[in-house]
C-alpha positions in Angstrom: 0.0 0.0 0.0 3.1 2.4 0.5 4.2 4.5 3.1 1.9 6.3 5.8 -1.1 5.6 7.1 -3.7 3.0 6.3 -6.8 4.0 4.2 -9.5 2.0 6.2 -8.9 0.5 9.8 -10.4 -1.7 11.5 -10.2 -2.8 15.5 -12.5 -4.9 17.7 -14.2 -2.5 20.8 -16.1 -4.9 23.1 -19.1 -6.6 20.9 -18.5 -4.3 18.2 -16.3 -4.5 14.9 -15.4 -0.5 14.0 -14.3 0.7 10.6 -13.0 4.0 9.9 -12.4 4.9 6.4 -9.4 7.1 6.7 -8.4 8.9 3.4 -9.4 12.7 5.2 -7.6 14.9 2.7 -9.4 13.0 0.0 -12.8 13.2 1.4 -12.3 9.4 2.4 -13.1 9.2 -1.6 -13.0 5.1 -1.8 -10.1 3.3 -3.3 -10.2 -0.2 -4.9 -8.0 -1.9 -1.8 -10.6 -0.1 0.6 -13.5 -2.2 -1.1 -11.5 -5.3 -1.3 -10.3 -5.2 2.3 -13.6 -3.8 3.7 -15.1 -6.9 1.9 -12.7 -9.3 3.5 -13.1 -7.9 7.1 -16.8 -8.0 7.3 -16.6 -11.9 5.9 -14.6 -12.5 9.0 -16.6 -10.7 11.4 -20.1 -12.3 10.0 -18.3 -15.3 11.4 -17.2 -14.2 14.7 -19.6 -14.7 17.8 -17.6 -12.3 19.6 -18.7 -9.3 17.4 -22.4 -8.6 17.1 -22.8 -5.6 15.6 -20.3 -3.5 12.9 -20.0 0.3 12.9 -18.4 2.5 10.6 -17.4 5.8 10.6 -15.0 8.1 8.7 -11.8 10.2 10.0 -12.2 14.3 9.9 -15.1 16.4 9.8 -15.8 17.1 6.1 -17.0 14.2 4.5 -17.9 10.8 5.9 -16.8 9.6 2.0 -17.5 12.3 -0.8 -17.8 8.9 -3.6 -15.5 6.7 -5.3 -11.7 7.5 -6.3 -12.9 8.8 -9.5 -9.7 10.2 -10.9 -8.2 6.8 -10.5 -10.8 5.3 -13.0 -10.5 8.5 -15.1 -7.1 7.5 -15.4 -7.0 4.1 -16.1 -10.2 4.5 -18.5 -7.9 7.3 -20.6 -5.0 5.2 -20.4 -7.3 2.3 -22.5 -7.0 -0.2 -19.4 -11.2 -0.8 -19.1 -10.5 -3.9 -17.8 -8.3 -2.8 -15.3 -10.8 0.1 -14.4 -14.2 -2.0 -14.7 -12.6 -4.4 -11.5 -12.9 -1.4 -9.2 -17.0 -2.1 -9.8 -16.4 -5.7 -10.3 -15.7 -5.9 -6.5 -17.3 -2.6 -5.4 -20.9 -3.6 -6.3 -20.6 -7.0 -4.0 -19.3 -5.4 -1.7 -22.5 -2.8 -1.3 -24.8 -6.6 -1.7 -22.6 -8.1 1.2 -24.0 -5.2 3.6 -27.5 -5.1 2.3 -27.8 -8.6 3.2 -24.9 -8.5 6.5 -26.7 -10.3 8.4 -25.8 -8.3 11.9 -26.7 -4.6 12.4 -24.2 -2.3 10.4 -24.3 1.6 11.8 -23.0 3.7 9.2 -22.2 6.9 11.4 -22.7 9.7 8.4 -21.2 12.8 9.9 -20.1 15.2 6.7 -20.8 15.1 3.1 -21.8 11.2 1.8 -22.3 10.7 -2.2 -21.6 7.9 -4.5 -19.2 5.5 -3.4 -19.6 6.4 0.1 -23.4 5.8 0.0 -22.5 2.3 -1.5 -21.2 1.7 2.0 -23.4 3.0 4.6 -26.9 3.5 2.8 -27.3 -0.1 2.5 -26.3 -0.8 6.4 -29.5 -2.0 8.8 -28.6 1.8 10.2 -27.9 4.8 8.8 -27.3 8.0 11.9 -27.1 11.5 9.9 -25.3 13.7 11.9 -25.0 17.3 12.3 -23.0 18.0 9.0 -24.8 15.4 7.1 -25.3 16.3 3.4 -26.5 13.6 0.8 -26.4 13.4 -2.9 -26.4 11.3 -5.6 -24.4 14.1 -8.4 -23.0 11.1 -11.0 -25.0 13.2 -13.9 -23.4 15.9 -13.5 -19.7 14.2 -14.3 -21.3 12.0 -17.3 -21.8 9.1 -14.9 -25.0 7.6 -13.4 -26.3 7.1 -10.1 -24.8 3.5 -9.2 -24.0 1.8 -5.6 -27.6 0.6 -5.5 -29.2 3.0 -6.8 -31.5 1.8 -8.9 -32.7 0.4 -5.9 -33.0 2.6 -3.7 -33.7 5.6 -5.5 -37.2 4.3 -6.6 -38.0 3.7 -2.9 -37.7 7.0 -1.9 -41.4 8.2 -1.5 -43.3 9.9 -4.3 -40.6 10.9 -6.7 -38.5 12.1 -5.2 -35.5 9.6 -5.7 -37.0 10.8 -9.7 -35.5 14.3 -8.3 -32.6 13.1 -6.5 -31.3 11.7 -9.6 -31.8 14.4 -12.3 -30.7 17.1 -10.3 -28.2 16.0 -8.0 -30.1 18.0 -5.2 -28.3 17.9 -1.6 -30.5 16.2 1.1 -29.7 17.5 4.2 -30.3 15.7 7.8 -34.8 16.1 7.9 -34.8 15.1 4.2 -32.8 12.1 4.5 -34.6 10.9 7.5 -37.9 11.7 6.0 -36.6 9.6 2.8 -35.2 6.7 4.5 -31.8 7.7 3.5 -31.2 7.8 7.2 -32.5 6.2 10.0 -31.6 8.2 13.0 -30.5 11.9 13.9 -28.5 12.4 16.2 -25.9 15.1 17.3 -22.7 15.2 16.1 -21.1 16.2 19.5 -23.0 12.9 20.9 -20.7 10.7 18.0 -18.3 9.5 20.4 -20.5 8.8 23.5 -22.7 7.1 20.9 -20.0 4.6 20.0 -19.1 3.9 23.0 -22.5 2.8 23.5 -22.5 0.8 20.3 -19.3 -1.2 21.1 -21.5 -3.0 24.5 -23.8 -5.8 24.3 -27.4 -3.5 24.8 -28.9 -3.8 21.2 -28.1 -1.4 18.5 -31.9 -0.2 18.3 -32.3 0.6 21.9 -28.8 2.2 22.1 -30.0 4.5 19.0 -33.6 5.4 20.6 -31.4 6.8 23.2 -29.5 9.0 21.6 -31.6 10.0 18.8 -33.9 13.3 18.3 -36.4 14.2 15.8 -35.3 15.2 12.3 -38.0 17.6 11.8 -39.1 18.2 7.8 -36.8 19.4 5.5 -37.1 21.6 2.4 -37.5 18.7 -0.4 -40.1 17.2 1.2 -42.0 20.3 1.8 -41.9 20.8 -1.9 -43.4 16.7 -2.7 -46.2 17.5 -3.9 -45.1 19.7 -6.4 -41.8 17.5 -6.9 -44.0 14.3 -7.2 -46.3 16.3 -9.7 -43.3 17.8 -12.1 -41.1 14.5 -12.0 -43.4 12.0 -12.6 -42.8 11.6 -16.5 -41.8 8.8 -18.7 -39.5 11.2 -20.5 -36.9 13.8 -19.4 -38.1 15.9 -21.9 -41.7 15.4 -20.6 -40.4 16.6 -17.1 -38.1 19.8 -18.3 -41.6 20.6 -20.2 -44.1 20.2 -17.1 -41.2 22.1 -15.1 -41.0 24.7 -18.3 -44.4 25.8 -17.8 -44.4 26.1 -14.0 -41.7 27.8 -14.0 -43.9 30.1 -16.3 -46.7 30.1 -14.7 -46.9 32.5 -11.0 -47.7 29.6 -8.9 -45.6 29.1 -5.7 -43.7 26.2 -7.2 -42.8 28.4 -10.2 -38.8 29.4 -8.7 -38.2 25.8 -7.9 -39.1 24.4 -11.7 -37.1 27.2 -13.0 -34.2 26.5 -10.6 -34.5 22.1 -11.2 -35.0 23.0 -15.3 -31.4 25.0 -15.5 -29.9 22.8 -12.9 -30.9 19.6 -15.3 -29.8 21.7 -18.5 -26.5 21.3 -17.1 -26.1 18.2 -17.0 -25.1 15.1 -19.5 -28.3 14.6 -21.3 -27.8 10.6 -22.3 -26.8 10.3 -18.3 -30.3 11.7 -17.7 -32.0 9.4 -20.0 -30.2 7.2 -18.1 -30.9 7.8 -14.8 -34.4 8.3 -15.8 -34.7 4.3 -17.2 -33.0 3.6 -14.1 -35.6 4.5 -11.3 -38.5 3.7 -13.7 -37.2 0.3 -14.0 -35.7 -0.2 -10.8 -38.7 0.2 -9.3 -40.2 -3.1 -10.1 -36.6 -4.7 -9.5 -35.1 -6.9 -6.6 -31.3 -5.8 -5.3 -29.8 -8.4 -7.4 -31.3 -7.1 -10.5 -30.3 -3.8 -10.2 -26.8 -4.6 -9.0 -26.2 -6.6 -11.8 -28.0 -3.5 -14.2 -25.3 -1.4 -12.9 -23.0 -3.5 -13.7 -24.2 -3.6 -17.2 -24.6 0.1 -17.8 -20.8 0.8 -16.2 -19.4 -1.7 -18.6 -20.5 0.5 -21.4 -20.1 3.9 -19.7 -16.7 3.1 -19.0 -16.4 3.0 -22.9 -18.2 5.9 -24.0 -17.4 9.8 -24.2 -19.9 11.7 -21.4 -17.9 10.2 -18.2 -14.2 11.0 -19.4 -15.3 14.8 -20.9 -17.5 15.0 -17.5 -14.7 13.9 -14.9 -12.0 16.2 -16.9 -14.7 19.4 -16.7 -15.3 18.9 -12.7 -12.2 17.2 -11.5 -9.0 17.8 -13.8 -9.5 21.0 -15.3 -12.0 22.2 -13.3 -13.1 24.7 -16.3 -16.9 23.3 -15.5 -17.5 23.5 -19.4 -18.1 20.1 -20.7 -18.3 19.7 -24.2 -21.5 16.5 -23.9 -22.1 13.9 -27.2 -24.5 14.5 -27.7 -25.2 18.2 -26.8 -29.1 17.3 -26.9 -32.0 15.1 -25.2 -32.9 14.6 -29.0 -29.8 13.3 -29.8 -30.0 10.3 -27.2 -32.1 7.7 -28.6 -34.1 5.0 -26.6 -32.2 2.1 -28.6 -28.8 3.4 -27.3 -30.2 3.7 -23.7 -31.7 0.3 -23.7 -28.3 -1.0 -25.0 -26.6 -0.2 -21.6 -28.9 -2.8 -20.0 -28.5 -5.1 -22.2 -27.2 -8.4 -20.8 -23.2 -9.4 -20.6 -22.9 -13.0 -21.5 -19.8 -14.4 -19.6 -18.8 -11.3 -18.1 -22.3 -10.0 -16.1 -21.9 -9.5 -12.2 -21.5 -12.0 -9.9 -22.9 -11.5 -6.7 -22.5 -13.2 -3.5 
């Protein structure tokens, strides 16, 4: 792994296995030998008698994880090593089955910002705790990427459409949202983090120990706005959505700002990822865990090949110029046969999952 410290740790407190993702200069972003040893670790512990519950958590206060180690694949993708870069989700999507289906409580303590490849490991834990600085989001549209991890799963199970929202604009979700979407689980205070674990590493049960600490998340300001959100997003079509938000945004109701505001925020982003993203949470919705992992899997394998993810990645994160040049430039350009394609089966080479 090279000098310094470790990216993820892991130590034994009383009944409780603790990981702590520890990358804090790189927003605990997560690297392939994170998955792969967080993967191992948690195979040994479902075994162990002596551990009953696992909790992770994440070093500094920024970010609990702000998403995979995107530049990594950027590279590796550029460089015309695919294979090499499609093995980070060959392992990374097993890894988020493993804890959906962990068979011991998993408390993910989310304290910070938590997108992508950092929901992949903590959304899908029996427990989610939002803390003070939580802030979720799903942004992978905005880079030319799609929202993966699971979340053609759980997207569609946010109520109303909001998961429809979550995915096209790459909203934030702060603590009352998340809670009131199932995102999260609990609320409590950050400044309670380290009596709460100390709690969490005894043998009184994870749910009691979490009534204990926990306090109301109160309603936040996307689910104030469902009824609007679950009227605008509801659309078979992306283009069918920007229209219904086109003319609220003209008309003077009270939702009129926000459709304005979600319109240009979508206009930004890669169209074919929001034809995508769309297909994703229609279809996901009628999908087991399985079958959207292994859809992922599909899409990424063809992503990884395209033009939208490498021109995306190189606007945001390499030269930062926030100008990406998308192919195509328009929803009309993206055709239904080209989206269908990404979900097209693999042969030999679709996901296998534990």
């Amino acid at each position: 792994m090279g000098s310094g410290a470790a990216e993820i740790l892991f130590e034994r407190r009383g009944a409780a296995g603790i990981v702590t993702l520890n990358r804090p200069k790189a927003l605990n972003a997560v690297t392939h030998s994170m998955v792969l040893e967080l993967r191992d670790q948690l195979t040994i512990w479902a075994d162990d008698p002596a551990i009953t519950r696992v909790v992770i958590q994440a070093a500094g206060e920024r970010a609990f994880s702000a998403g995979g180690d995107i530049r990594a694949l950027y590279d590796l993708g550029k460089a015309g090593r695919h294979t090499e870069a499609l093995q980070f989700w060959r392992d990374e999507y097993p890894l988020n089955a493993a804890i959906k289906s962990f068979r011991k409580p998993y408390v993910a303590l989310i304290d910070g910002i938590v997108m992508g490849g950092g929901v992949g490991v903590s959304v899908h834990g029996s427990h989610r705790v939002a803390g003070d600085r939580f802030q979720f989001a799903m942004p992978e549209v905005g880079i030319g990427f799609f929202p993966d991890v699971g979340a053609t799963w759980f997207l569609p199970r946010i109520p109303g459409e909001i998961g429809t929202y979550c995915a096209l604009t790459g909203e934030r979700f702060g603590i009352a949202d998340a809670c009131g979407g199932g995102l999260a689980t609990h609320h409590i205070p950050s400044a309670r983090f380290a009596a709460l674990l100390e709690g969490l590493t005894g043998t009184v049960s994870v749910d009691a120990v979490l009534s204990a600490f926990a306090e109301p998340g109160g309603e936040g300001p996307i689910h104030a706005r469902r009824a609007a959100i679950d009227r605008l997003f509801a659309g078979d079509t992306v283009e069918g959505i920007l229209d219904a938000l086109d003319r609220e945004a003209a008309s003077s109701s009270a939702d009129a700002e926000f459709a304005e505001k979600s319109a240009a925020t979508m206009r930004m982003k890669s169209p074919f990822s929001l034809k995508l993203a769309l297909a994703q949470v229609r279809r996901g919705k009628n999908w087991d865990f399985e079958t959207c992992m292994r859809a992922e899997f599909r899409i990424v394998s063809r992503v990884i090949q395209g033009h939208d993810f490498y021109e995306g990645v190189r606007a945001v994160i390499v030269d930062k110029d926030n100008q990406p040049r998308w192919q195509p430039a328009t929803l009309a350009g993206v055709s239904e046969a080209e989206v269908d394609r990404h979900f097209a089966p693999l042969g030999a080479d679709e996901l296998r999952l534990p």
